[in-house]
C-alpha positions as CSV (number, residue, x, y, z in Angstrom):
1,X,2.9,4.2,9.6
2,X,1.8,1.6,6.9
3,X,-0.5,-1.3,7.6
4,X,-1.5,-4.4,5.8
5,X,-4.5,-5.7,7.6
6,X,-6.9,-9.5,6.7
7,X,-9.9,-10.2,8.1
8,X,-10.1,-14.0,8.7
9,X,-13.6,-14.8,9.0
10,X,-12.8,-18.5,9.6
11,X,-10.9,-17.6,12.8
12,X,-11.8,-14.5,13.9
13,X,-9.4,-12.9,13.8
14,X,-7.7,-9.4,12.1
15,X,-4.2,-9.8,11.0
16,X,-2.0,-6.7,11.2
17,X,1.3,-6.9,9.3
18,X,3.4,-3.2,9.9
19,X,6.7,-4.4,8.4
20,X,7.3,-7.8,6.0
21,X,9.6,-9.6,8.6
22,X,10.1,-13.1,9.4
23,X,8.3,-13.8,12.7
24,X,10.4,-15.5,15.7
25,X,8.8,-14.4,18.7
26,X,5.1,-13.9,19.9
27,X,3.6,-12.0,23.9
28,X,-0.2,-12.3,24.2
29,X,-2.3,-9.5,25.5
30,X,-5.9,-10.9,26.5
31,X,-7.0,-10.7,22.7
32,X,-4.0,-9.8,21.5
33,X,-1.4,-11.9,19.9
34,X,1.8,-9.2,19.3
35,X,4.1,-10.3,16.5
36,X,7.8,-9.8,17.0
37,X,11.1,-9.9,14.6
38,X,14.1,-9.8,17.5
39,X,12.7,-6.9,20.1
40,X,10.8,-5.3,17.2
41,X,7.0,-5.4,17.1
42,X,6.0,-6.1,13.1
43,X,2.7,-7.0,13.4
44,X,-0.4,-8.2,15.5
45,X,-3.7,-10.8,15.1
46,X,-6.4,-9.6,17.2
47,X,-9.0,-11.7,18.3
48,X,-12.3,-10.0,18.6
49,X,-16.3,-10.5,18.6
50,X,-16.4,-6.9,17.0
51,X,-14.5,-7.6,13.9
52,X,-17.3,-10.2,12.8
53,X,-20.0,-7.5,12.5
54,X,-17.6,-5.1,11.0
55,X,-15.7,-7.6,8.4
56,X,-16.1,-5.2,5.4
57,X,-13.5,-2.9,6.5
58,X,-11.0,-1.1,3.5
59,X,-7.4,-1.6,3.4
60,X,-7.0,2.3,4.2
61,X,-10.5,2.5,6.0
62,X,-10.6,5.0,8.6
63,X,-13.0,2.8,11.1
64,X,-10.2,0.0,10.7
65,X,-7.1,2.0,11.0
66,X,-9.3,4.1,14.0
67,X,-9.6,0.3,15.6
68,X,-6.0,-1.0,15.0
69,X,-4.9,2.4,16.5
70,X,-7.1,2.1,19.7
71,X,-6.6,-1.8,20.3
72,X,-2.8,-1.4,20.1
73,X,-2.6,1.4,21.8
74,X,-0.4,0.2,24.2
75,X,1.9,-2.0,22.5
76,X,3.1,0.8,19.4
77,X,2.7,4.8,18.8
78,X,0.6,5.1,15.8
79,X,0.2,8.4,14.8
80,X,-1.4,8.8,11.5
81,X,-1.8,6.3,8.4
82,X,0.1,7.4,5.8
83,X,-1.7,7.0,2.4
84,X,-0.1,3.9,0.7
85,X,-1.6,4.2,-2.6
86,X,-1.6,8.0,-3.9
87,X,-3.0,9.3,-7.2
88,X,0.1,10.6,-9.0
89,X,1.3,12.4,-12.2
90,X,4.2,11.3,-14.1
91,X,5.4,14.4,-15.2
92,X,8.7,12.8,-17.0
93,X,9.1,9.4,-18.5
94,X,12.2,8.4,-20.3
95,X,13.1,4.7,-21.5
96,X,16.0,2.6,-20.5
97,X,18.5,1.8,-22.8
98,X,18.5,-2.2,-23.3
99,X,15.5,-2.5,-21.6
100,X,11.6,-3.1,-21.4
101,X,12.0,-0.2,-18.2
102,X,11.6,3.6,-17.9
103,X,12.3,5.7,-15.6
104,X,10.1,8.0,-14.4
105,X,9.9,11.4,-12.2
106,X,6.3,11.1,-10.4
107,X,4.7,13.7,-8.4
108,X,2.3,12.7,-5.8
109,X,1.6,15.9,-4.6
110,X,4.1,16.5,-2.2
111,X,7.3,15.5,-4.3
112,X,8.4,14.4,-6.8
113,X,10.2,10.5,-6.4
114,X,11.9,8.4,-9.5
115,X,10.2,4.9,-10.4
116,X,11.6,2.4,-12.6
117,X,8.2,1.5,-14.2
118,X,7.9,-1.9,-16.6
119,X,4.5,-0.7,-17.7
120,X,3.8,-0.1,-21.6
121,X,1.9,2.2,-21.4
122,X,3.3,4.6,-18.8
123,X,3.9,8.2,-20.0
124,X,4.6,11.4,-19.6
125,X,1.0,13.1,-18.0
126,X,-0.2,10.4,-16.8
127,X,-2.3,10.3,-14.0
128,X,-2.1,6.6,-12.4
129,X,-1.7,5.3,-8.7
130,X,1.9,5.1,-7.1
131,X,2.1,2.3,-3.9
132,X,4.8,4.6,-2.0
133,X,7.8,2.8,0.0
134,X,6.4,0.6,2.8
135,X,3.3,0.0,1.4
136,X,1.5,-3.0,1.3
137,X,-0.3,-4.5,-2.1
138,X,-3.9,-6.1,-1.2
139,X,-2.2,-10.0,-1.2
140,X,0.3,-8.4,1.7
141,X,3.5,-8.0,-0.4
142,X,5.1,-4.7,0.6
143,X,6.8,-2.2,-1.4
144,X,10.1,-1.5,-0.5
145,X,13.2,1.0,-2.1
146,X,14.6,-0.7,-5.0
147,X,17.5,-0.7,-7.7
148,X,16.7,-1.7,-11.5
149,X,18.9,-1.6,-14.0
150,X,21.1,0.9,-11.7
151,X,18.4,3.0,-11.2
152,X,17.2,3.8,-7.6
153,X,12.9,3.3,-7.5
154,X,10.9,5.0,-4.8
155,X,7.4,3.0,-5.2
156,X,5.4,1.3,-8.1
157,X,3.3,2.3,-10.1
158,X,-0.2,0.0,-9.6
159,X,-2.1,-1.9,-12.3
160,X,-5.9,-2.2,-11.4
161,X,-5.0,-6.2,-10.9
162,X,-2.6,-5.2,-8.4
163,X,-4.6,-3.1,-6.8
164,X,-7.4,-5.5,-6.6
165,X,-9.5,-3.6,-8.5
166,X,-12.4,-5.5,-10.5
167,X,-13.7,-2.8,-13.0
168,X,-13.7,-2.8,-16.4
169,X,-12.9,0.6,-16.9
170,X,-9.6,-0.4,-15.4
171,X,-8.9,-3.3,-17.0
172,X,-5.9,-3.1,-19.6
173,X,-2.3,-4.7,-19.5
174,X,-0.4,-2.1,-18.1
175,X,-0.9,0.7,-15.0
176,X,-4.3,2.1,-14.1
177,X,-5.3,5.3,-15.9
178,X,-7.3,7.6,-14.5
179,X,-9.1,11.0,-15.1
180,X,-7.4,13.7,-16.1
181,X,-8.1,15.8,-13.0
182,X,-5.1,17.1,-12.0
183,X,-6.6,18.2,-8.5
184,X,-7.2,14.6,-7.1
185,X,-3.4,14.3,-7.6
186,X,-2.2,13.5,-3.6
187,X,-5.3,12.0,-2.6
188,X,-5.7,8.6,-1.9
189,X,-6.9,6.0,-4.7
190,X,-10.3,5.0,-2.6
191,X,-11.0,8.6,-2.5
192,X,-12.7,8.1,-6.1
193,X,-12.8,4.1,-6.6
């Protein structure tokens, strides 16, 4: 499963967002506050004296996804977090006739998936950050299976902007590049930012 989760200081409260659905029905549990789209949970704001001490979780922090698991324990079966943003290789990159697009064949270390990528600078062997289908970016968007151009896309490939990331190093126009270190491909992005 794939969270999104905000702190909101101002209220107190940790918003949990599991799919990007409208809302249009709400149950409260104690501190609870379940989010519902017809019968189906999609989220959750719990309220909770904890999260004040602890407001510097990560997006894919193991304390936070350790407390979202335990408080909603009894609401939705949560087995394991699956990484949303995985350090990749694009091991094939071809334009798109007519367009600013390629398509790519990444691996992220399990399979290979095609992305429609608008990035200039994306290439074959490079080594860059793919946001998998159902992921969510860091301003709560999520990242859904698309079509381009007629061309089925499986994820994105992440700038450093979209990511959230303030570093220099990481600052161009186009996708994140990182280290040529072909055995930190599969592992999550926070692993080494």
């Amino acid at each position: 499963m794939k969270i999104f989760a905000n702190y909101n200081k101002q209220f107190d409260v940790l918003m949990v967002k599991f799919k990007d659905k409208e809302i249009n029905s709400i149950k409260k549990d104690n501190n609870i506050v379940l989010l519902y789209n017809e019968d189906n949970l999609v989220g959750a704001n719990i309220f909770s004296p904890v999260l004040n001490k602890n407001s510097d979780f990560k997006l894919e922090d193991e304390k936070l996804y350790d407390y979202v698991k335990a408080t909603l324990k009894n609401h939705i079966e949560m087995d394991k977090m699956d990484s949303q943003f995985v350090i990749s290789l694009v091991e094939d990159c071809k334009p798109i006739e007519g367009t600013h697009l390629s398509l790519c064949q990444v691996n992220d270390g399990s399979q290979v998936i095609q992305v429609v990528c608008g990035a200039k600078n994306v290439k074959k062997g490079l080594i860059t950050c793919l946001a998998t289908v159902g992921s969510f970016l860091p301003n709560g968007m999520q990242i859904l299976k698309g079509s381009l151009k007629g061309y089925d896309s499986f994820g994105m490939l992440c700038s450093a902007k979209e990511l959230g990331i303030i570093d220099e190093k990481y600052n161009n126009a186009g996708i994140i590049e990182l280290t040529n270190d072909k055995s930190l491909i599969g592992k999550t992005i926070w692993s080494i930012l």
